[in-house]
C-alpha positions as CSV (number, residue, x, y, z in Angstrom):
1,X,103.5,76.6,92.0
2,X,101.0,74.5,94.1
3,X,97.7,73.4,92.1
4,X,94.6,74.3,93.7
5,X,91.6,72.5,92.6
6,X,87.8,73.9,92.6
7,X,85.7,71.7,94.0
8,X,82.3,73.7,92.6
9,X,81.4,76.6,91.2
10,X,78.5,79.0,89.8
11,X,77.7,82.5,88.9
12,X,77.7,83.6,93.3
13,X,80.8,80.6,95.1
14,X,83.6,78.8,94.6
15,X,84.5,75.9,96.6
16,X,88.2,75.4,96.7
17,X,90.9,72.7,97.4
18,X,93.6,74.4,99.0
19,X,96.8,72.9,98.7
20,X,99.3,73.1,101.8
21,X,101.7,75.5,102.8
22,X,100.2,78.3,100.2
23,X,98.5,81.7,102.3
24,X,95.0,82.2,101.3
25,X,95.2,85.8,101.4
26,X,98.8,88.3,101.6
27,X,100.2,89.0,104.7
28,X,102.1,92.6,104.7
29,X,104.9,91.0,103.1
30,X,102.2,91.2,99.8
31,X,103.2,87.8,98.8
32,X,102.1,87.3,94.8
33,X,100.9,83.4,95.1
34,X,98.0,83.6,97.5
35,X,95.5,81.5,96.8
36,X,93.4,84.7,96.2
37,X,95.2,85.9,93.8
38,X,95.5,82.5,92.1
39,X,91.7,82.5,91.9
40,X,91.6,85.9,90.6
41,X,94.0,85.4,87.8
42,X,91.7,82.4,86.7
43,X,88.5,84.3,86.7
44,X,90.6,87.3,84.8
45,X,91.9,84.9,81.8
46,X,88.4,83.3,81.7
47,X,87.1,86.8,81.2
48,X,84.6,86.8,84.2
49,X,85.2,90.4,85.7
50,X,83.9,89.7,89.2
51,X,86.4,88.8,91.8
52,X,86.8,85.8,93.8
53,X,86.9,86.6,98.2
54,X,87.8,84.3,100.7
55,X,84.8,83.9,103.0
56,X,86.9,82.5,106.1
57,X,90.6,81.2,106.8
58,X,92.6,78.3,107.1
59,X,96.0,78.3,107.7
60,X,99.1,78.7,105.4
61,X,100.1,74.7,106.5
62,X,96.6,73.4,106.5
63,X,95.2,71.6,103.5
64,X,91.4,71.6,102.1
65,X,88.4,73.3,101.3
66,X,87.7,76.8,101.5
67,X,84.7,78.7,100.7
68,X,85.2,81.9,98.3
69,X,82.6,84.3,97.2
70,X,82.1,86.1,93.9
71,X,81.6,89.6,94.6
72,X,81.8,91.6,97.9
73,X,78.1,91.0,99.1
74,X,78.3,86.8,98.8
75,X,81.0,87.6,101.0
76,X,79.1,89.5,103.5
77,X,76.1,87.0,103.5
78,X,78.8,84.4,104.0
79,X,80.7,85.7,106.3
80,X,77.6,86.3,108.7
81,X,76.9,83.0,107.7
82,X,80.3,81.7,109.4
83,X,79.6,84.5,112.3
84,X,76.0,82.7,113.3
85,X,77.6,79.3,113.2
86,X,75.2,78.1,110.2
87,X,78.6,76.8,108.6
88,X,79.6,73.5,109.3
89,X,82.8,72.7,109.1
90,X,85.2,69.4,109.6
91,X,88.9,68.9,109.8
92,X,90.9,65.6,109.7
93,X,93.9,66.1,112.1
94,X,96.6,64.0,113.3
95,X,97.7,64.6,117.2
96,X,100.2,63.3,118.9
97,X,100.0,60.8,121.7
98,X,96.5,58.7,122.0
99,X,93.7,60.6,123.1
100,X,91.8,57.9,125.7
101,X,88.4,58.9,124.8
102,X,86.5,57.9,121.8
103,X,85.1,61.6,121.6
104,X,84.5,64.9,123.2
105,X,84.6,68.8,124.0
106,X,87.3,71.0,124.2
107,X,86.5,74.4,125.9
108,X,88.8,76.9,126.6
109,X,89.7,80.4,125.9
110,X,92.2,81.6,123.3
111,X,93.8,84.7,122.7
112,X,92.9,86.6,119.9
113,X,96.3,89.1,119.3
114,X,94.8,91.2,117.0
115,X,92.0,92.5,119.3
116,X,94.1,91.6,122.0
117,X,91.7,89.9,124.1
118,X,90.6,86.1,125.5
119,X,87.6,84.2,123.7
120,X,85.6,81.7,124.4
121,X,86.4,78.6,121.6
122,X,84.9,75.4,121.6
123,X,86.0,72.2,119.1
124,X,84.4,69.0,118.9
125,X,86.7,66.0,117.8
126,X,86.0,62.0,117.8
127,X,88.7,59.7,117.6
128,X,88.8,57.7,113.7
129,X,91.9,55.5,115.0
130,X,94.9,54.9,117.4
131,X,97.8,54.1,116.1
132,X,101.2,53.1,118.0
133,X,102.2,57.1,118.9
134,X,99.4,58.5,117.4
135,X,95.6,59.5,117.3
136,X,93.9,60.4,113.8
137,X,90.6,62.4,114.8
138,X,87.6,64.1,112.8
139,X,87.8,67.8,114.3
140,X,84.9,70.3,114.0
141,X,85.0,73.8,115.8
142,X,82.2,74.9,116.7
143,X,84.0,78.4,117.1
144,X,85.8,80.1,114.6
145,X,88.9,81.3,116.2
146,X,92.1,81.9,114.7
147,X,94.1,78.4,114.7
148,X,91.3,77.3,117.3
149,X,92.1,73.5,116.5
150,X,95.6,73.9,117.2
151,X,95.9,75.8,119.9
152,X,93.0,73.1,121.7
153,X,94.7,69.9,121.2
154,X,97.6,71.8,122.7
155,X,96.0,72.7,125.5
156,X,95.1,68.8,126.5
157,X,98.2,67.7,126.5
158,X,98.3,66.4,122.3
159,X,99.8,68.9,120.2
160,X,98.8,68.1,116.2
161,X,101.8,66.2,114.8
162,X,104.3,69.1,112.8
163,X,102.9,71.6,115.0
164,X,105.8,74.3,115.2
165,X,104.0,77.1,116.9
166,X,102.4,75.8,119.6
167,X,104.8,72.9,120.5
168,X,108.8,72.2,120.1
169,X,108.9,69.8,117.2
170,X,112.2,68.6,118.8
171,X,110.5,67.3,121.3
172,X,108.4,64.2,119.5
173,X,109.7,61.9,117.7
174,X,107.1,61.7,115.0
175,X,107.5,64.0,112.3
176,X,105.8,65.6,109.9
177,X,106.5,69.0,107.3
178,X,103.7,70.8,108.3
179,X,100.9,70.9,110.2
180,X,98.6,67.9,110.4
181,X,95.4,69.6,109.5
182,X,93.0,69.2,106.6
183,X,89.8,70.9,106.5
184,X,87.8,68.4,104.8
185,X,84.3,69.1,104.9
186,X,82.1,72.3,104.2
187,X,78.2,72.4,104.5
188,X,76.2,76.0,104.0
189,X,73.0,76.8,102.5
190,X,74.0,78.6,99.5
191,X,73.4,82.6,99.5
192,X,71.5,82.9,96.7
193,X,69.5,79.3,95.7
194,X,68.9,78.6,99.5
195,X,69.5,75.0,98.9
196,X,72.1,73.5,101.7
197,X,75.0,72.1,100.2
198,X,77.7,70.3,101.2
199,X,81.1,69.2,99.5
200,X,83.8,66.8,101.1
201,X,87.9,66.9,99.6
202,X,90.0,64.0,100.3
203,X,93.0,64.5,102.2
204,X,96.5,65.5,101.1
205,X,98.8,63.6,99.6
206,X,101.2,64.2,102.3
207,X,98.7,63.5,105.3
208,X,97.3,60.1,103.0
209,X,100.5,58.8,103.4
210,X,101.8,59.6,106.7
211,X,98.1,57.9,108.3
Protein backbone atom coordinates (compact mmCIF):
# COMPACT_ATOMS: atom_id res chain seq x y z
CA UNK A 1 0.00 0.00 0.00
CA UNK A 2 1.28 3.62 -0.52
CA UNK A 3 2.78 5.35 2.67
CA UNK A 4 1.36 8.56 3.59
CA UNK A 5 3.21 10.75 5.81
CA UNK A 6 1.73 13.43 8.35
CA UNK A 7 3.41 16.34 8.10
CA UNK A 8 1.73 17.92 11.66
CA UNK A 9 -0.68 17.15 13.89
CA UNK A 10 -2.62 18.25 17.13
CA UNK A 11 -5.72 17.63 19.14
CA UNK A 12 -8.13 19.96 15.99
CA UNK A 13 -5.68 19.05 12.12
CA UNK A 14 -3.65 16.92 10.38
CA UNK A 15 -1.47 17.99 7.70
CA UNK A 16 -0.90 15.12 5.36
CA UNK A 17 1.60 13.91 2.51
CA UNK A 18 -0.40 12.28 0.08
CA UNK A 19 1.26 9.89 -2.00
CA UNK A 20 0.28 9.59 -5.75
CA UNK A 21 -2.23 7.72 -7.46
CA UNK A 22 -4.20 6.95 -3.96
CA UNK A 23 -8.13 8.76 -3.83
CA UNK A 24 -8.50 10.94 -0.89
CA UNK A 25 -11.90 10.05 -0.24
CA UNK A 26 -14.19 6.75 -2.12
CA UNK A 27 -15.72 7.26 -5.22
CA UNK A 28 -19.10 5.04 -5.56
CA UNK A 29 -17.03 2.16 -6.36
CA UNK A 30 -16.31 2.39 -2.09
CA UNK A 31 -12.74 1.75 -2.62
CA UNK A 32 -11.17 0.53 0.95
CA UNK A 33 -7.52 2.46 0.64
CA UNK A 34 -8.60 6.06 0.55
CA UNK A 35 -6.47 8.08 2.20
CA UNK A 36 -9.42 8.82 4.56
CA UNK A 37 -9.76 5.73 5.60
CA UNK A 38 -6.03 5.25 6.02
CA UNK A 39 -6.08 8.17 8.37
CA UNK A 40 -8.95 6.75 10.22
CA UNK A 41 -7.62 3.44 10.80
CA UNK A 42 -4.51 5.21 12.42
CA UNK A 43 -6.38 7.40 14.75
CA UNK A 44 -8.59 4.10 15.58
CA UNK A 45 -5.44 1.84 16.62
CA UNK A 46 -3.96 4.95 18.42
CA UNK A 47 -7.27 4.88 20.35
CA UNK A 48 -8.22 8.65 19.51
CA UNK A 49 -12.11 8.21 18.76
CA UNK A 50 -12.48 11.39 16.76
CA UNK A 51 -12.27 11.01 13.03
CA UNK A 52 -10.05 12.47 10.58
CA UNK A 53 -12.04 14.70 7.27
CA UNK A 54 -10.52 15.91 4.33
CA UNK A 55 -10.99 19.66 4.29
CA UNK A 56 -10.42 19.98 0.33
CA UNK A 57 -9.32 17.71 -2.71
CA UNK A 58 -6.57 16.84 -4.75
CA UNK A 59 -6.55 14.49 -7.25
CA UNK A 60 -6.13 10.68 -7.20
CA UNK A 61 -2.61 11.36 -9.56
CA UNK A 62 -1.52 14.34 -7.75
CA UNK A 63 1.02 14.11 -4.92
CA UNK A 64 1.32 16.46 -1.59
CA UNK A 65 -0.18 18.01 1.12
CA UNK A 66 -3.67 18.00 2.18
CA UNK A 67 -5.36 19.54 5.00
CA UNK A 68 -7.68 17.06 7.30
CA UNK A 69 -9.76 18.04 10.16
CA UNK A 70 -10.51 16.22 13.41
CA UNK A 71 -14.07 16.25 13.89
CA UNK A 72 -16.91 17.60 11.65
CA UNK A 73 -16.88 21.36 12.80
CA UNK A 74 -12.78 21.89 12.12
CA UNK A 75 -14.08 20.82 8.88
CA UNK A 76 -16.71 23.29 8.54
CA UNK A 77 -14.43 26.29 9.79
CA UNK A 78 -12.01 24.92 7.20
CA UNK A 79 -13.82 24.42 4.64
CA UNK A 80 -15.23 28.07 4.74
CA UNK A 81 -11.81 28.82 5.21
CA UNK A 82 -10.91 27.33 1.64
CA UNK A 83 -14.54 28.99 0.38
CA UNK A 84 -13.16 32.70 1.38
CA UNK A 85 -9.90 32.11 -0.20
CA UNK A 86 -7.97 32.58 3.24
CA UNK A 87 -6.11 29.19 2.19
CA UNK A 88 -3.06 29.54 0.38
CA UNK A 89 -2.14 27.01 -1.64
CA UNK A 90 0.96 26.04 -4.20
CA UNK A 91 1.54 23.32 -6.59
CA UNK A 92 4.75 22.31 -8.46
CA UNK A 93 3.67 21.23 -12.01
CA UNK A 94 5.41 20.15 -14.94
CA UNK A 95 3.76 21.40 -18.52
CA UNK A 96 4.62 20.56 -21.55
CA UNK A 97 6.17 22.80 -24.22
CA UNK A 98 7.98 26.22 -22.75
CA UNK A 99 5.69 28.65 -21.51
CA UNK A 100 7.45 32.23 -22.91
CA UNK A 101 6.60 34.23 -19.97
CA UNK A 102 8.38 34.29 -16.78
CA UNK A 103 4.90 34.54 -14.95
CA UNK A 104 1.19 35.21 -15.13
CA UNK A 105 -2.73 34.84 -15.00
CA UNK A 106 -4.83 32.25 -16.32
CA UNK A 107 -8.61 33.18 -16.37
CA UNK A 108 -11.11 31.21 -17.83
CA UNK A 109 -14.17 29.38 -17.04
CA UNK A 110 -14.46 25.68 -16.31
CA UNK A 111 -17.17 23.48 -16.14
CA UNK A 112 -18.24 22.13 -13.05
CA UNK A 113 -20.33 18.59 -14.03
CA UNK A 114 -21.67 18.02 -10.93
CA UNK A 115 -23.66 21.28 -10.75
CA UNK A 116 -23.53 21.36 -14.30
CA UNK A 117 -22.66 24.80 -14.79
CA UNK A 118 -19.44 27.24 -16.06
CA UNK A 119 -17.27 29.01 -13.26
CA UNK A 120 -15.16 31.53 -13.13
CA UNK A 121 -11.30 29.95 -12.17
CA UNK A 122 -8.33 31.82 -11.88
CA UNK A 123 -4.53 30.24 -11.34
CA UNK A 124 -1.40 32.02 -10.92
CA UNK A 125 1.79 30.18 -12.11
CA UNK A 126 5.66 31.51 -12.51
CA UNK A 127 8.00 29.75 -14.52
CA UNK A 128 11.09 27.93 -11.96
CA UNK A 129 12.87 26.60 -15.26
CA UNK A 130 12.86 25.75 -19.07
CA UNK A 131 14.17 22.78 -20.01
CA UNK A 132 14.62 21.40 -23.68
CA UNK A 133 10.61 20.24 -24.12
CA UNK A 134 9.55 21.39 -20.98
CA UNK A 135 8.52 24.10 -18.44
CA UNK A 136 8.64 23.31 -14.47
CA UNK A 137 6.30 26.07 -12.87
CA UNK A 138 5.16 27.01 -9.14
CA UNK A 139 1.21 26.98 -9.71
CA UNK A 140 -1.23 28.59 -7.20
CA UNK A 141 -5.04 28.82 -7.81
CA UNK A 142 -6.54 31.30 -6.59
CA UNK A 143 -9.89 29.35 -7.27
CA UNK A 144 -10.73 26.16 -6.06
CA UNK A 145 -12.23 24.35 -8.91
CA UNK A 146 -12.23 20.78 -9.50
CA UNK A 147 -8.79 19.97 -11.46
CA UNK A 148 -8.61 23.87 -12.01
CA UNK A 149 -4.76 23.57 -12.66
CA UNK A 150 -5.17 21.05 -15.26
CA UNK A 151 -7.82 22.04 -17.11
CA UNK A 152 -5.87 25.88 -17.39
CA UNK A 153 -2.63 24.90 -18.69
CA UNK A 154 -4.68 23.03 -21.17
CA UNK A 155 -6.50 25.75 -22.16
CA UNK A 156 -3.03 27.83 -23.19
CA UNK A 157 -1.91 25.59 -25.34
CA UNK A 158 0.53 23.35 -22.41
CA UNK A 159 -1.13 20.49 -21.11
CA UNK A 160 0.77 19.13 -17.65
CA UNK A 161 3.08 16.34 -18.81
CA UNK A 162 1.03 12.69 -18.15
CA UNK A 163 -2.05 14.50 -18.46
CA UNK A 164 -4.56 11.76 -19.74
CA UNK A 165 -7.88 13.56 -19.39
CA UNK A 166 -7.48 16.65 -20.77
CA UNK A 167 -4.85 15.79 -23.52
CA UNK A 168 -3.93 12.55 -25.74
CA UNK A 169 -0.72 11.31 -24.10
CA UNK A 170 0.05 9.88 -27.61
CA UNK A 171 0.48 12.92 -28.80
CA UNK A 172 3.85 14.17 -26.82
CA UNK A 173 6.66 12.56 -26.65
CA UNK A 174 7.54 13.14 -23.09
CA UNK A 175 6.13 10.88 -20.68
CA UNK A 176 5.26 10.55 -17.46
CA UNK A 177 2.87 7.80 -15.21
CA UNK A 178 0.68 10.28 -13.90
CA UNK A 179 -0.05 13.49 -13.66
CA UNK A 180 2.70 16.08 -13.12
CA UNK A 181 1.19 17.83 -10.13
CA UNK A 182 2.34 18.14 -6.57
CA UNK A 183 0.62 20.32 -4.23
CA UNK A 184 3.44 21.47 -2.19
CA UNK A 185 2.60 24.16 -0.08
CA UNK A 186 -0.34 24.89 2.45
CA UNK A 187 -0.65 28.20 4.64
CA UNK A 188 -4.00 28.71 6.97
CA UNK A 189 -4.46 30.26 10.24
CA UNK A 190 -5.29 27.40 12.39
CA UNK A 191 -9.13 27.11 13.53
CA UNK A 192 -8.65 26.94 16.94
CA UNK A 193 -5.05 28.67 18.13
CA UNK A 194 -5.52 31.45 15.40
CA UNK A 195 -1.87 31.42 14.77
CA UNK A 196 -1.15 31.26 10.68
CA UNK A 197 0.73 28.36 9.86
CA UNK A 198 2.33 27.08 7.03
CA UNK A 199 3.95 23.69 6.03
CA UNK A 200 5.92 22.89 2.66
CA UNK A 201 6.38 18.74 1.44
CA UNK A 202 9.00 18.07 -1.05
CA UNK A 203 8.06 16.67 -4.11
CA UNK A 204 7.56 13.01 -5.19
CA UNK A 205 9.97 10.69 -5.84
CA UNK A 206 8.69 10.19 -9.25
CA UNK A 207 8.33 14.08 -10.19
CA UNK A 208 12.21 14.62 -8.30
CA UNK A 209 13.42 12.49 -10.84
CA UNK A 210 11.81 13.16 -13.96
CA UNK A 211 12.83 17.37 -13.38
Amino acid sequence: ILKYKIIFEDDWVMVVDKPANILVIPTPKNEKNTLTNLLNRELDSRGIEVNAYPCHRIDRETSGIILYAKGKNIQKIMMDEFKKRNIKKSYLAVAHGIIKNDSGVIKGSIFNRNKNREEFAVTKYKVLERRGAFTVLEVEPVTGRTNQIRIHFKKIGHPLVGESVYAFRKDFDLKFKRVALHAKSLEFTHPVTKNRVSFTCPPAQDMEKFI
